[in-house]
C-alpha positions in Angstrom: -17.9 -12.3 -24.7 -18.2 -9.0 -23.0 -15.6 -6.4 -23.6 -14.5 -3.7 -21.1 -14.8 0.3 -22.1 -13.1 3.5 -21.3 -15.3 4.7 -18.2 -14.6 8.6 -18.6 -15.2 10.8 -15.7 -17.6 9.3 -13.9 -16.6 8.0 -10.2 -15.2 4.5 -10.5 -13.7 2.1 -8.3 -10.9 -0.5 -9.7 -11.4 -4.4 -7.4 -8.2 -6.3 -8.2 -8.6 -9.9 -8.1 -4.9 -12.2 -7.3 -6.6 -15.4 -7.6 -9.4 -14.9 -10.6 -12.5 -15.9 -8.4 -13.3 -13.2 -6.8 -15.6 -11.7 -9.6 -18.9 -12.7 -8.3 -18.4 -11.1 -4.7 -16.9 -8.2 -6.5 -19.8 -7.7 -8.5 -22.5 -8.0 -5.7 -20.2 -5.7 -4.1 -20.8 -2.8 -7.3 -24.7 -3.5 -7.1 -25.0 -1.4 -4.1 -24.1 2.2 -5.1 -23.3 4.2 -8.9 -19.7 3.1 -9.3 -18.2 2.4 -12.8 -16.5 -0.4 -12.2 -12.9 -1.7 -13.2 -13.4 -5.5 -12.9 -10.6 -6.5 -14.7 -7.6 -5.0 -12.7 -3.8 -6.1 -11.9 -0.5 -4.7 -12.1 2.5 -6.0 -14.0 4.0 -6.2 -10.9 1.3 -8.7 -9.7 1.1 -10.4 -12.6 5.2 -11.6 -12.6 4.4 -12.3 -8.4 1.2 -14.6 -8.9 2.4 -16.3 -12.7 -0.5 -14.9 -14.2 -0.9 -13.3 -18.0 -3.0 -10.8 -18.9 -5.3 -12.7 -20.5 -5.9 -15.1 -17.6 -6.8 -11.5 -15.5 -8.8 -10.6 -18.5 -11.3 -14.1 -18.7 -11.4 -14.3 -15.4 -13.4 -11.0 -15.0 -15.2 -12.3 -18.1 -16.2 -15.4 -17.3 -17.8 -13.8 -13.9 -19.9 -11.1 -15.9 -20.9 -13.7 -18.1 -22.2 -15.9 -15.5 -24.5 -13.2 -14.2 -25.1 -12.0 -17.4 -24.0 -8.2 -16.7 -24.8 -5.7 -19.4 -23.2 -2.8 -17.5 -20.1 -1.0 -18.5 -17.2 -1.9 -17.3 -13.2 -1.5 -17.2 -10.1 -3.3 -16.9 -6.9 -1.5 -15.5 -3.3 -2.7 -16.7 -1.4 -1.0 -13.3 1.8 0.2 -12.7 3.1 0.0 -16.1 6.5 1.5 -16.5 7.5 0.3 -20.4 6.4 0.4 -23.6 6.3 -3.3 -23.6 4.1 -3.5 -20.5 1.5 -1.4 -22.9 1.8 -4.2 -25.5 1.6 -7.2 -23.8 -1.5 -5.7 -21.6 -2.8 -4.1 -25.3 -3.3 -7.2 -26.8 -4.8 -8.7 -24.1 -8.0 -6.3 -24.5 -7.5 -3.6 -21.8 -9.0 -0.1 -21.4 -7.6 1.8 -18.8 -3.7 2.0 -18.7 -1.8 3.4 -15.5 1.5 5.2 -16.1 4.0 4.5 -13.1 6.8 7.0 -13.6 8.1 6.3 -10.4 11.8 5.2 -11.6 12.2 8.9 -12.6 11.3 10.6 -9.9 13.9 12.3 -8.0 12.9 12.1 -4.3 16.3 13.8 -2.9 14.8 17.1 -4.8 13.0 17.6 -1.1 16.0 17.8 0.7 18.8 19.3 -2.2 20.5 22.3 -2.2 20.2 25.5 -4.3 23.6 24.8 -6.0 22.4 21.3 -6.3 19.0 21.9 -7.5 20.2 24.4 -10.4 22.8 21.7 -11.8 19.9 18.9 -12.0 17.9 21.4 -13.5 20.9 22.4 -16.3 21.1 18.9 -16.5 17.4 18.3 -18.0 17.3 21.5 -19.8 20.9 19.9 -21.7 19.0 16.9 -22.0 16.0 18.5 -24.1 13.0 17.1 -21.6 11.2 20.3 -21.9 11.5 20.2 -25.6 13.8 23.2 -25.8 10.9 25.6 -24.4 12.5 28.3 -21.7 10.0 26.5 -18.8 11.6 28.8 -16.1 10.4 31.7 -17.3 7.2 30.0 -18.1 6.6 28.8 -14.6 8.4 31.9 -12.9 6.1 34.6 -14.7 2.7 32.5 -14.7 0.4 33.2 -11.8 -2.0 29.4 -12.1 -5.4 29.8 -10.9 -7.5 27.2 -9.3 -11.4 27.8 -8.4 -10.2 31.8 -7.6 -7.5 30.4 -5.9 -3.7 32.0 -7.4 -0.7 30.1 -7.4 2.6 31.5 -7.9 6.3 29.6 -8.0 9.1 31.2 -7.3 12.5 30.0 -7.9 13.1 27.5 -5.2 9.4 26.0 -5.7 10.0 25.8 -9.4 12.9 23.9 -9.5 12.4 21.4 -6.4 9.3 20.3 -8.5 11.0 20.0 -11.9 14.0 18.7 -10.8 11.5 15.7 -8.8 9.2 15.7 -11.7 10.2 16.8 -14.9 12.1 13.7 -15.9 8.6 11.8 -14.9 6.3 14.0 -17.3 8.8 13.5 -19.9 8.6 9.5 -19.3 4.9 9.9 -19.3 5.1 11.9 -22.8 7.3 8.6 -24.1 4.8 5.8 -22.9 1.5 7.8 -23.9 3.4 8.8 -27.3 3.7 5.1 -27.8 -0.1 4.2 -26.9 -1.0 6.5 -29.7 0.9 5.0 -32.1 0.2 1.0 -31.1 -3.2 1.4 -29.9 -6.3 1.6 -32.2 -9.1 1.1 -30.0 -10.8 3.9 -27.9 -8.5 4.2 -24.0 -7.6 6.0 -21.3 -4.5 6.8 -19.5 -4.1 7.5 -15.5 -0.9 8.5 -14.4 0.1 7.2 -10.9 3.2 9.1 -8.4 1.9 7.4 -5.5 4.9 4.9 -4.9 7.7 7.7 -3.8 9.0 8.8 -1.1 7.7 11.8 -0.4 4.2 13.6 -0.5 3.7 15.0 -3.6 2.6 19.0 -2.9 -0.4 20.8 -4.9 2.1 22.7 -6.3 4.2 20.3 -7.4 0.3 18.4 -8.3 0.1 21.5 -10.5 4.0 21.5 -12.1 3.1 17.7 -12.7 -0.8 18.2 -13.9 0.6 21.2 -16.6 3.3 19.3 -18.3 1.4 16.7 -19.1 -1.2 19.2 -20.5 1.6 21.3 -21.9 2.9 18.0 -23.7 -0.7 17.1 -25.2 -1.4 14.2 -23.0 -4.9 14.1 -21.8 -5.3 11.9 -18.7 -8.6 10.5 -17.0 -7.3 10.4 -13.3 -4.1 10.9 -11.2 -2.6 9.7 -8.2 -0.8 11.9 -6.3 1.2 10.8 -3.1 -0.6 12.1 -0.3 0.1 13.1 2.9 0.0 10.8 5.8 0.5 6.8 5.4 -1.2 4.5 3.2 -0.3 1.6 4.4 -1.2 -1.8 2.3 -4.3 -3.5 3.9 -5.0 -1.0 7.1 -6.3 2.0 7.8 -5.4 5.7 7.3 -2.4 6.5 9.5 -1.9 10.9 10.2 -3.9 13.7 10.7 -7.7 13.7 8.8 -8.2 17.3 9.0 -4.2 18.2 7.3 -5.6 15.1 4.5 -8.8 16.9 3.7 -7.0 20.6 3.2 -4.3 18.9 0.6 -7.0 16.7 -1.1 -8.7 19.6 -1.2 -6.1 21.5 -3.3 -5.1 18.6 -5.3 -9.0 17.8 -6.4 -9.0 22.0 -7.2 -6.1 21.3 -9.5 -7.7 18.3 -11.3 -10.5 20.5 -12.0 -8.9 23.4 -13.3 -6.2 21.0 -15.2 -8.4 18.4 -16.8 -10.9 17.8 -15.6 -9.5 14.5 -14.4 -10.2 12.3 -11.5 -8.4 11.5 -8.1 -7.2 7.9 -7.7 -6.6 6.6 -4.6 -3.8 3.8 -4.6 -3.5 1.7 -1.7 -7.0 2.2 -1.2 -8.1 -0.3 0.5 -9.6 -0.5 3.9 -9.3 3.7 4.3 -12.1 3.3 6.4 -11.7 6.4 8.3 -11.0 9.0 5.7 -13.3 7.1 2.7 -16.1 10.1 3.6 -13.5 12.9 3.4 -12.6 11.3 0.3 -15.9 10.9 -0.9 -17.3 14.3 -0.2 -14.0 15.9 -1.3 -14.1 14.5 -4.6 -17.6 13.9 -5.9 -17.7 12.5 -9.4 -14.1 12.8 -9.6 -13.0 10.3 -8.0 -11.3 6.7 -8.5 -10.3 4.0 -5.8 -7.7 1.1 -6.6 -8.1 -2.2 -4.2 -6.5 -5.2 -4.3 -4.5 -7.2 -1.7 -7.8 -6.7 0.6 -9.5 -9.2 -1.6 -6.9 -12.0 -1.5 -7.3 -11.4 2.6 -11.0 -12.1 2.2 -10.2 -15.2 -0.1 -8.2 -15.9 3.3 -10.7 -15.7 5.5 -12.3 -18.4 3.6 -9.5 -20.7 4.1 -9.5 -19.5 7.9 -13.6 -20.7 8.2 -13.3 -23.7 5.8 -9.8 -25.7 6.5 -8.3 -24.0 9.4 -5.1 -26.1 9.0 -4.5 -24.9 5.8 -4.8 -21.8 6.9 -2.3 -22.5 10.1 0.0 -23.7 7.4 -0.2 -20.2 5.3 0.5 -18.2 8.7 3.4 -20.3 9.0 5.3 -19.9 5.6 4.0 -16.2 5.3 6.5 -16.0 8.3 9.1 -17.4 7.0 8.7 -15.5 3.7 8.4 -12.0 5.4 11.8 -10.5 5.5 11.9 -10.7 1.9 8.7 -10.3 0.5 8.3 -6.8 2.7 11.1 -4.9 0.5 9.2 -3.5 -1.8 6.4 -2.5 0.5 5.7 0.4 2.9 4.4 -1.5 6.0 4.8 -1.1 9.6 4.8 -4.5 10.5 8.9 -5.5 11.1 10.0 -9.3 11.4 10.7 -8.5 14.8 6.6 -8.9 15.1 6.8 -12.3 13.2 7.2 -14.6 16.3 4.5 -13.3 18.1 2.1 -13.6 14.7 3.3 -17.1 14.6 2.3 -18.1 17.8 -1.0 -16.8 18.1 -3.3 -20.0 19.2 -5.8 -21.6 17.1 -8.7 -20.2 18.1 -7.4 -16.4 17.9 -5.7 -16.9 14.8 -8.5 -15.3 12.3 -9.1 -12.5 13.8 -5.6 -11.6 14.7 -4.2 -12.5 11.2 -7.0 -11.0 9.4 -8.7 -8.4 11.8 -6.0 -6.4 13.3 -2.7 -4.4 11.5 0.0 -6.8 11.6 -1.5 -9.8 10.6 -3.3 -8.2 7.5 0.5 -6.5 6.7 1.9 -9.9 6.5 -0.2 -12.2 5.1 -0.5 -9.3 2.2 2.8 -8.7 1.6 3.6 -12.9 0.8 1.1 -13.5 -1.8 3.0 -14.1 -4.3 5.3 -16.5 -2.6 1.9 -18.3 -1.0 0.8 -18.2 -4.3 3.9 -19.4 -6.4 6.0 -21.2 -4.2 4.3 -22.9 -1.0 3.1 -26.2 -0.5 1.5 -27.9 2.2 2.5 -30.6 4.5 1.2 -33.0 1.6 3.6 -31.2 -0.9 0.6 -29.9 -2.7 1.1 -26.2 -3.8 -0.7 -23.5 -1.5 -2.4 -22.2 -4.7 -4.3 -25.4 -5.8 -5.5 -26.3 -2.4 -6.8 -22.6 -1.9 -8.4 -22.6 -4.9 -10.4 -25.8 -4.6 -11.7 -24.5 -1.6 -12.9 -21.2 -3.1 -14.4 -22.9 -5.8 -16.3 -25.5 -3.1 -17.2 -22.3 -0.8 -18.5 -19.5 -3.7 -21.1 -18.6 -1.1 -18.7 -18.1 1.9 -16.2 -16.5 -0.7 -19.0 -14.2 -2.4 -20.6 -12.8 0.8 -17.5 -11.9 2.7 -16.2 -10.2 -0.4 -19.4 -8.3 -0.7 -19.4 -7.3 2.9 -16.2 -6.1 3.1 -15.8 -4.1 -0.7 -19.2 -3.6 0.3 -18.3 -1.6 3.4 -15.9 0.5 1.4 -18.0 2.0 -0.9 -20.8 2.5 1.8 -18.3 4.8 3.5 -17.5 6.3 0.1 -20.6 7.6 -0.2 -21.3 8.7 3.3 -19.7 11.5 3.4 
């Protein structure tokens, strides 16, 4: 049985698959451009929302490569893990790539805290030993970082709004990639992702974040920043292209001159409109996470094939919304629901599945759809979706292709 590999720093793109039968669609998708390919991808997160283990993410990428005999490289991507155990429970189950979320220990409030403030969170991490005892003011204050020419410089208030937001997250990143090291005795490589806070991350603080991790000896194949702008889950790009490109820019500079290591683009999906900026902007180094937009494709299955089942999906994702949404970053609000809900037959596709709010809400319940709903009949959502995949691998392959398809076609065209 084929087993994935560390992909290094070539340009890669990760397809997260919620159901397990999305492999052949995501495949075709890969055959049309150079991508290294992560086809085994899911986050802990998804795994506890859709009752699915490691290994059953694992042989489902397997059994599709197998099928079509693929003798390419490949990864597999344990996301979002935030504890040792995560490492060991994904570990054993055979994957490569491992994605740091330090996320809990970020201190957003940095942004916004006063100079008194700032100072005592600082004394308070420096009293804690994060920095291992080294004087990392001075370091930081009396170190002019250079980028492709480019100098940059912190001064005081710079310095400490980044360590205070980051420093306890490098030091979180030292403890879980300390622990790989130790448990892990196959070749792997580590991303480290501070794309689910609050606020953009800045190159500078890119930079703080990208030289403690080198400072602490931990060697990292990509990075996700939080960028500027929104990136919502299932939509497009939401802010201003040409205020993107200058900080990706800057942040891509600071991969270079701090790794090398590539960008990775969480909540990547359907970022139709900035995927050439993105392309062109990072060349090789490069990495794009999808996910949820594949379970929406697996929709539009049910949508073609038993439009009643689908009707019955809309419905429940409804009444599921207002608490499946609090953990997301969405625009769509509940007071939107209603109108979703009544959206006629014949109009329901394309406004569920073509256009903003739809999308938001049917990606946001999956794992309620997927765990908890049952028909009319009192059979569970998930079997009677699945049965019609596994009748309609053509419909489910080509719109899979299409779509992922579309993404790395825009990828490239830049």
């Amino acid at each position: 049985m084929k087993t994935p590999l560390p992909l290094g720093l070539k340009k890669s793109f990760g397809y997260g698959d919620r159901l397990g039968l999305a492999g052949p669609g995501h495949i075709a998708a890969n055959a049309r451009h150079d991508f290294a390919p992560i086809f085994a991808q899911q986050s802990i997160r998804e795994m506890a929302r859709t009752n699915r283990t490691p290994q059953e993410v694992m042989k489902a990428a397997q059994d599709a490569l197998a099928a079509v005999d693929y003798s390419g490289p490949w990864g597999a991507d344990a996301d979002h893990l935030k504890t040792p155990a995560d490492v060991d429970v994904t570990a054993a189950a055979g994957f490569t790539f491992f994605t740091i979320d330090p996320s809990e220990f970020v201190v957003n409030a940095a942004d916004t805290m006063s100079a008194a403030d700032l100072e005592a969170a600082f004394a308070e991490q420096v009293k804690d030993k994060i920095y291992g005892g080294e004087d990392v003011a001075d370091l930081y204050l009396t170190t002019a970082f250079e980028t492709e020419g480019a100098q940059h410089r912190f001064d005081k208030e710079t310095f400490l709004r980044a360590a205070v937001k980051y420093g306890r997250a490098t030091a979180h990143c030292e403890k879980m990639a300390r622990h790989m090291a130790d448990t892990i005795k196959r070749p792997y490589e580590i991303e480290v992702s501070v794309d689910e806070t609050d606020s953009p991350t800045s190159p500078l603080e890119h930079l703080f974040f990208a030289n403690e991790l080198r400072r602490r000896g931990i060697s990292v194949v990509s990075l996700a920043p939080r960028f500027i702008g929104e990136f919502e889950k299932g939509v497009d790009y939401k802010g201003d292209f040409a205020a993107f490109e200058n900080a990706l820019t800057a942040h891509v500079a600071i991969a270079k001159a701090f790794g090398p290591y590539k960008i990775s683009i969480h909540s990547g999906s359907d970022k139709f409109s900035i995927y050439p900026i993105i392309g062109r902007v990072c060349g090789d180094l490069l990495h794009v996470k999808t996910a949820g937009t594949s379970y929406l494709e697996a929709l539009r299955v049910i949508a073609r094939a038993e439009p009643g089942l689908f009707r019955e999906i809309v419905d429940y994702s409804g009444g599921r919304f207002a608490e499946d949404r609090k953990t997301y970053h969405i625009a769509v609000t509940e007071s939107d629901v209603p109108g979703l809900l009544a959206t006629p037959p014949d109009d329901l596709e394309r406004v569920l599945l073509d256009e903003n709010n739809g999308r938001q809400l049917l990606h946001v319940t999956f794992g309620s759809v997927l765990t908890k709903g049952v028909d009319a009949q009192g059979r569970p959502f998930r079997d009677s979706i699945l049965e019609t995949l596994q009748a309609r691998t053509d419909l489910h392959t080509d719109f899979l292709e299409k779509h992922l398809g579309r993404h790395l076609d825009e990828l490239v065209r830049g």
